[in-house]
DRENNUMAR-913938 format. One record per residue (C-alpha): residue number from 0; chain; x, y, z. Coordinates in Angstrom, 1 decimal, decimal comma. Each point is the difference from the previous one (the first is absolute). Layout:
% residues N
<r><fidren>NUM</fidren><keza>A</keza><c1>X</c1><c2>Y</c2><c3>Z</c3></r>
...
***
This chain:
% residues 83
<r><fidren>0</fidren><keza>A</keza><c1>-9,0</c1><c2>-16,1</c2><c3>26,0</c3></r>
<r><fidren>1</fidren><keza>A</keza><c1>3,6</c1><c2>0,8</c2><c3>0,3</c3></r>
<r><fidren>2</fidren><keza>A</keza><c1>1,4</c1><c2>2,6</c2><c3>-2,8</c3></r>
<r><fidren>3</fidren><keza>A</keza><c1>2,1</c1><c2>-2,5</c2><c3>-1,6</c3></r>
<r><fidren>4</fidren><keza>A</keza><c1>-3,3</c1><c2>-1,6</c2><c3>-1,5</c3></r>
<r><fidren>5</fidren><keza>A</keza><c1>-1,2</c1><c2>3,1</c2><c3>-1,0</c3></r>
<r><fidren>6</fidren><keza>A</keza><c1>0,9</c1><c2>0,2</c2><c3>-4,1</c3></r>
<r><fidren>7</fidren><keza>A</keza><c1>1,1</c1><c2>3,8</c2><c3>-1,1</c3></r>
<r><fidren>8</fidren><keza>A</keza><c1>-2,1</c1><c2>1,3</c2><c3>-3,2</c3></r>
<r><fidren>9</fidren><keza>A</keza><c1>3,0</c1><c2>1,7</c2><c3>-1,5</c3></r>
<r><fidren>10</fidren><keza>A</keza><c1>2,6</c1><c2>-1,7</c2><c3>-2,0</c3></r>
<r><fidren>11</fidren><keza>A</keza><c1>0,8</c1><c2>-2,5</c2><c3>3,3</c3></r>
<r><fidren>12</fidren><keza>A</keza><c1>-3,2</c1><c2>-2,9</c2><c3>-0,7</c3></r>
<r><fidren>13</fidren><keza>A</keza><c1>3,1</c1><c2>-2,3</c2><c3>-0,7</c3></r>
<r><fidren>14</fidren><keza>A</keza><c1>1,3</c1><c2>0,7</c2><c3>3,3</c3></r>
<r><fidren>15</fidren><keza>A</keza><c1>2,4</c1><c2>2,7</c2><c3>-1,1</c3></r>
<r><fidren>16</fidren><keza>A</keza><c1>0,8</c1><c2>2,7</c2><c3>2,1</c3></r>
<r><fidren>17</fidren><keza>A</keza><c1>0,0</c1><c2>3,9</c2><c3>-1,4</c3></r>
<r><fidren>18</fidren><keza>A</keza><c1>3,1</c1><c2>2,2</c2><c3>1,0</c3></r>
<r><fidren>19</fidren><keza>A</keza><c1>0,4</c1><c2>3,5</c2><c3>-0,2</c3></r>
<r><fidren>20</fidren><keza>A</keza><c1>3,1</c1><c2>0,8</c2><c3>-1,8</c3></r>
<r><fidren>21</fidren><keza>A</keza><c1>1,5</c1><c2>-3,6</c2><c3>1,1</c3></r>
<r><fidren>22</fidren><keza>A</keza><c1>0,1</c1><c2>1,0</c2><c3>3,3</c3></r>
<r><fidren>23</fidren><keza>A</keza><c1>-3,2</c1><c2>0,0</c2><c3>1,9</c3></r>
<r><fidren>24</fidren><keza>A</keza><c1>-3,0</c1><c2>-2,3</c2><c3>-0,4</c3></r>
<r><fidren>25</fidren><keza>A</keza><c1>-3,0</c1><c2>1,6</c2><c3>-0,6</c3></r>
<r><fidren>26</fidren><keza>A</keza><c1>-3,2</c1><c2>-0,7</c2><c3>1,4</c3></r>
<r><fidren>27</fidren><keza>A</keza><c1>-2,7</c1><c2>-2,0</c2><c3>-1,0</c3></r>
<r><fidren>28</fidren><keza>A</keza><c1>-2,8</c1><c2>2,6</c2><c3>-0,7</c3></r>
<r><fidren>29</fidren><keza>A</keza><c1>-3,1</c1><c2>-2,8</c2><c3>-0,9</c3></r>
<r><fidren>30</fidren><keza>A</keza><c1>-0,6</c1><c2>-3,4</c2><c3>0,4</c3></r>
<r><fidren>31</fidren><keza>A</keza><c1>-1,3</c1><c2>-2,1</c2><c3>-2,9</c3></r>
<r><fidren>32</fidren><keza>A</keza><c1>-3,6</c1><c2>-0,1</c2><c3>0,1</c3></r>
<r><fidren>33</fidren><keza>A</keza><c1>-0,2</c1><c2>2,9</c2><c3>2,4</c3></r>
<r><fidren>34</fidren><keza>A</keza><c1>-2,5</c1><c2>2,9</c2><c3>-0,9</c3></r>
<r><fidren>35</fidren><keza>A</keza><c1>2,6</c1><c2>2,4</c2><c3>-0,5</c3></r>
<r><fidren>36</fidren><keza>A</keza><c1>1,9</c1><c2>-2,3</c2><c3>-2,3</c3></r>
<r><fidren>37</fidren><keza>A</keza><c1>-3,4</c1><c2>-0,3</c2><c3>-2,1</c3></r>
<r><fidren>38</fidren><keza>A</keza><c1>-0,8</c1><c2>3,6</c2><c3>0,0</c3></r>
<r><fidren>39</fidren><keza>A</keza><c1>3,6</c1><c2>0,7</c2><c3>-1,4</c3></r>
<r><fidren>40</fidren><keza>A</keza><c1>0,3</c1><c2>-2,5</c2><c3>-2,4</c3></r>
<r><fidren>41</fidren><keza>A</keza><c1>-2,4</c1><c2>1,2</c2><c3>-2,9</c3></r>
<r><fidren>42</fidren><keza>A</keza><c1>1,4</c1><c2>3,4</c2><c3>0,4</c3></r>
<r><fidren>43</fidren><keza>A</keza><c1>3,7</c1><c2>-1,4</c2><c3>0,2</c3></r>
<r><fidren>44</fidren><keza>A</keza><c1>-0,4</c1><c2>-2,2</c2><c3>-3,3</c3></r>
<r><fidren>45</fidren><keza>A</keza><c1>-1,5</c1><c2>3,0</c2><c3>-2,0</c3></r>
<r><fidren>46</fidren><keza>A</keza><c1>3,0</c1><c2>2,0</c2><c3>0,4</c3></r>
<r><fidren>47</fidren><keza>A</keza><c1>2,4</c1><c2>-2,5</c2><c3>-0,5</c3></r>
<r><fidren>48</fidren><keza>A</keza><c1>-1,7</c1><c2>-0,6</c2><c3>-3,2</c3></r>
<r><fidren>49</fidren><keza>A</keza><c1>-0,1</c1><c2>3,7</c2><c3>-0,8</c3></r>
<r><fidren>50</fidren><keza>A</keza><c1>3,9</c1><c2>0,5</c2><c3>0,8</c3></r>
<r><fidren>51</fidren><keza>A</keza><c1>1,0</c1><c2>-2,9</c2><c3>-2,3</c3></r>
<r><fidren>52</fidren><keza>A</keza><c1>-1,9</c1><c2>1,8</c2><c3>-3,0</c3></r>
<r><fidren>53</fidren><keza>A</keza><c1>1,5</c1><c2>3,3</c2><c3>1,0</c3></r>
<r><fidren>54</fidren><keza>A</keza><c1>3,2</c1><c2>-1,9</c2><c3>-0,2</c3></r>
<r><fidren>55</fidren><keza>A</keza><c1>-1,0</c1><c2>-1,6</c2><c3>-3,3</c3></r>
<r><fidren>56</fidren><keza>A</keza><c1>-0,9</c1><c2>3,2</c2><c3>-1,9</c3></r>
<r><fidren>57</fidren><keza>A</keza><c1>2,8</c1><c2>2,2</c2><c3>1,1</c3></r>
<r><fidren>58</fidren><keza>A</keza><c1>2,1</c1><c2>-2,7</c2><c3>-1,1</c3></r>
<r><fidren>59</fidren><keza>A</keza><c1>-1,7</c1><c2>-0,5</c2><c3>-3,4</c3></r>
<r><fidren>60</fidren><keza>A</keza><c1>0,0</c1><c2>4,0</c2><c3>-0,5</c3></r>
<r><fidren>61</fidren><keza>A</keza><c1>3,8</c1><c2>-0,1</c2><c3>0,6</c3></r>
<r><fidren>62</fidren><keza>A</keza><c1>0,4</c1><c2>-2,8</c2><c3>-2,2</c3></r>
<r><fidren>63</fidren><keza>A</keza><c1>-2,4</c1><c2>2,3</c2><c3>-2,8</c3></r>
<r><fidren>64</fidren><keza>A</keza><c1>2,5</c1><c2>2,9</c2><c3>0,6</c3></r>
<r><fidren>65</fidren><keza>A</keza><c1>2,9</c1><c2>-1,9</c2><c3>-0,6</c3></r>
<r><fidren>66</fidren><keza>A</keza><c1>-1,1</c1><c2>-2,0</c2><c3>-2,9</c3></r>
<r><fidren>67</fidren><keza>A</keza><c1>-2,7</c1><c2>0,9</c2><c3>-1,9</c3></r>
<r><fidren>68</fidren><keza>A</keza><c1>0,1</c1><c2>3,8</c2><c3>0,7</c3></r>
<r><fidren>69</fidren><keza>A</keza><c1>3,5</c1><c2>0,7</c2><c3>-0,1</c3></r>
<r><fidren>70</fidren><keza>A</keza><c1>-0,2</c1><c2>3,3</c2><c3>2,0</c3></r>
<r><fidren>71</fidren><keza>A</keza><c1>2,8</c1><c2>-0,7</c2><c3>1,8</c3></r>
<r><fidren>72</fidren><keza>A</keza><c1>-1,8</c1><c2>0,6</c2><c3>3,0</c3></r>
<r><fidren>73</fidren><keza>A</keza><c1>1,9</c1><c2>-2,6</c2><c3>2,3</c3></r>
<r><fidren>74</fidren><keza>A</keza><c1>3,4</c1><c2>2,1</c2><c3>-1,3</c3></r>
<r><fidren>75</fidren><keza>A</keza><c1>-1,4</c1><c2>3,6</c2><c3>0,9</c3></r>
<r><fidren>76</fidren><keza>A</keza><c1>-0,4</c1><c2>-1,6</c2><c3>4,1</c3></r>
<r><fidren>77</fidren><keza>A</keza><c1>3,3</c1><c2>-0,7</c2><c3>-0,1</c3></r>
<r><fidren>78</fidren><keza>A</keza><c1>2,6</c1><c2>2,6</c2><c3>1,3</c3></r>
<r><fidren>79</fidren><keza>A</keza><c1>2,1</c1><c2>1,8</c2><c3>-2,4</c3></r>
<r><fidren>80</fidren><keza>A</keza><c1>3,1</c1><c2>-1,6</c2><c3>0,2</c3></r>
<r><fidren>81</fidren><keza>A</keza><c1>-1,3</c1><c2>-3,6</c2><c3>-0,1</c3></r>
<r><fidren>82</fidren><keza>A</keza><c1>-2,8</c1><c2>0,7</c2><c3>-3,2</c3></r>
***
């Protein structure tokens, strides 16, 4: 099997290639199907998951701060001479 059968597990299954800063490729570090791919995935899903409700709460607490609150907690993180 050549290695341009071989389907990356990262964000290239459509055939996209990965660069690092839009400059080098990356390489592939799985093949779909492949045990590694398998034993990554569950793990890889779960803290995807988990960031997007960190993401989701600290942007509802801001949102709670600025709105409902009113401590003018968003103002007090700015510097002095822009708050």
């Amino acid at each position: 099997m050549e290695t341009d059968d071989l389907k990356p597990s990262s964000l290239s299954f459509s055939g996209w290639k990965i660069f690092l800063f839009f400059t080098m490729p990356l390489p592939m570090l799985a093949t779909e199907g492949s045990s590694a791919a398998r034993s990554i995935g569950g793990p890889h899903e779960t803290m995807e998951w988990a960031l997007l409700v960190v993401i989701g709460v600290h942007i509802s607490a801001a949102v709670a701060h600025r709105f409902i609150y009113r401590d003018r907690v968003m103002q007090r993180m700015l510097p002095d001479q822009l708050a």
